[in-house]
N, C-alpha and C positions, 0 to 999 in steps of 0.2 A: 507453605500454608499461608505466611502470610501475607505473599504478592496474591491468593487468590483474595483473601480478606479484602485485600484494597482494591484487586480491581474488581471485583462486586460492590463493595461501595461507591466505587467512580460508576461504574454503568447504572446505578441506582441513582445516585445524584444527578448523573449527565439525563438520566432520560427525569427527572421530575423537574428540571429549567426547562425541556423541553417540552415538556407538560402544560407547566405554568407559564411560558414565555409567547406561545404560538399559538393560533390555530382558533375556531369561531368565538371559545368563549371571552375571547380579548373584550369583543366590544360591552361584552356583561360584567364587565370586571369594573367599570367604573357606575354601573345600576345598583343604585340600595335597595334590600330584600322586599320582593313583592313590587317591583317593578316589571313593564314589559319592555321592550327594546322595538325600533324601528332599525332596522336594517336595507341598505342597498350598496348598490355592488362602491360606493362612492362614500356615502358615511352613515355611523350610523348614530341613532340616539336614543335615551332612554324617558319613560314616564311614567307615572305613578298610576297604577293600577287599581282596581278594586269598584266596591261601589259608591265613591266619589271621585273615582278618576277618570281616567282615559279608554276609548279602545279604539283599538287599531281598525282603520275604513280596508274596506277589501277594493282589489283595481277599479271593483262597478260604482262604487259608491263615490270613489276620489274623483279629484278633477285629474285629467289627461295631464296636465301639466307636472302633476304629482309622481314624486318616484313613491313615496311613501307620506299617510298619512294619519294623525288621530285626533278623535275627539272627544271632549267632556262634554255633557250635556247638563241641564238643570230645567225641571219642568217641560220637556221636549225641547228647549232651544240651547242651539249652541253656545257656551261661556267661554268657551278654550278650544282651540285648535295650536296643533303641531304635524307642521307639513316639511318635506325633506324633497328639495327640487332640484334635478341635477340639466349639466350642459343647457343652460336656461340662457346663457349668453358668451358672446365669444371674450372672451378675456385674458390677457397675460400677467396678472397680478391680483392681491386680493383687494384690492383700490377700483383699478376697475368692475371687479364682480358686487364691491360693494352699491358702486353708479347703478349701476343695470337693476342690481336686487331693492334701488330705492325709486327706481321708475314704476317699480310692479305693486309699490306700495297700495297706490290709489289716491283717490281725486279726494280734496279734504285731509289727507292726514300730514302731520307734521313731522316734519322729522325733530327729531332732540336732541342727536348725538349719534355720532360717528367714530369710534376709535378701534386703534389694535386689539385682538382679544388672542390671548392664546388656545389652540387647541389641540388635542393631542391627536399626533400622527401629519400635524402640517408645521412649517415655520412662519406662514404669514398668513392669518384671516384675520376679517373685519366686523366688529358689531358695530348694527344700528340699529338704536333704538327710536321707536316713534308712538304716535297715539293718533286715533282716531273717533268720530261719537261713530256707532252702532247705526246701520237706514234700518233695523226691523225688518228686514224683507229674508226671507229664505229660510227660516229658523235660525236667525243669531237674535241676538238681546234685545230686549226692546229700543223701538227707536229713541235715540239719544242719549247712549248708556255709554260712558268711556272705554274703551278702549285700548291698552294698551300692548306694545307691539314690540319684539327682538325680533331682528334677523342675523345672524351670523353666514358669514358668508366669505367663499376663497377658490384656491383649486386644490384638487385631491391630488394622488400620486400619479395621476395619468395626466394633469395639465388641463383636464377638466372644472368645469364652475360648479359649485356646489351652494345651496342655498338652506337652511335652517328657519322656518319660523316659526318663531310663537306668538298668538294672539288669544288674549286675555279677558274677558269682562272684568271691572272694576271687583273686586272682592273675590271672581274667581281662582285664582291660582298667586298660592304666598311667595314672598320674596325669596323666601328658603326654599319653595319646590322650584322657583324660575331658577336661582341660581343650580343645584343639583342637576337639572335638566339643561342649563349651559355647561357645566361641570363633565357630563355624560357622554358629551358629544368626541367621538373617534371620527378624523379623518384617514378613510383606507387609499 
């Protein structure tokens, strides 16, 4: 009776690591409650929901470039974007995916800073951070509104480049939701 005791506890134990260890809701494990998640086959990330948040663009909406993307709006114009770009460049380190993902920055903006970041599920990616003013054109912030900008950026487990960014209007998004939404980020 009691080798069954134990191995009923072992097959109960074994399958709830197995539960909790694997399988989709990994990348939601690291989103605080009422968040949505962006997911692609490469990485994924999360962001604050609701209505002062974020929603996720459907393939029509996005740029082509975009694996995955979302946005916050204010007053009909864009304050916050978070876009997820994959194989955007060829690269064998996250040094160079950082080069590449600071060429796509844009004409005007500065970069700040450049360093290691840790993220889970890779051993080398790279944040940069930069700023830029707002042109007012397309539905972002009025012209000449700062800007501020993370990219995170490396290769996933297939040796592919993976790119994260977020851009900010000046008072849109706190240094607590940026961090969280760095914090969020799974490379698969």
């Amino acid at each position: 009776m009691r080798t069954r005791v134990l191995l009923a506890t072992g097959c109960l134990l074994g399958g709830a690591v197995l539960l909790t260890g694997c399988g989709p809701n990994d990348a939601d494990s690291a989103a605080p409650d009422g968040w949505g998640t962006l997911r692609t086959r490469g990485v994924s990330v999360s962001y604050p929901k609701g209505p002062q948040g974020y929603v996720e663009q459907s393939a029509a909406e996005r740029s082509r470039y975009n694996a995955a993307a979302a946005v916050r709006k204010e007053s009909g114009r864009r304050v916050s974007t978070i876009t997820v770009q994959l194989d955007f460049t060829q690269a064998n380190s996250a040094g160079q995916a950082a080069i590449a993902a600071e060429a796509g920055i844009g004409m005007g903006a500065k970069v700040e800073g450049e360093k290691d970041v840790k993220l889970a599920g890779t051993d080398e990616a790279r944040r940069v951070d930069f700023g830029f003013r707002s042109t007012g054109e397309s539905g972002e912030p009025p012209k000449g509104t700062p800007v501020k900008g993370v990219i995170l950026t490396g290769l996933d487990s297939a040796g592919r480049t993976f790119a994260v960014r977020i851009d900010a209007a000046r008072g849109a998004l706190s240094s607590e939701n940026l961090k969280k939404i760095v914090d969020s980020v799974r490379v698969h």
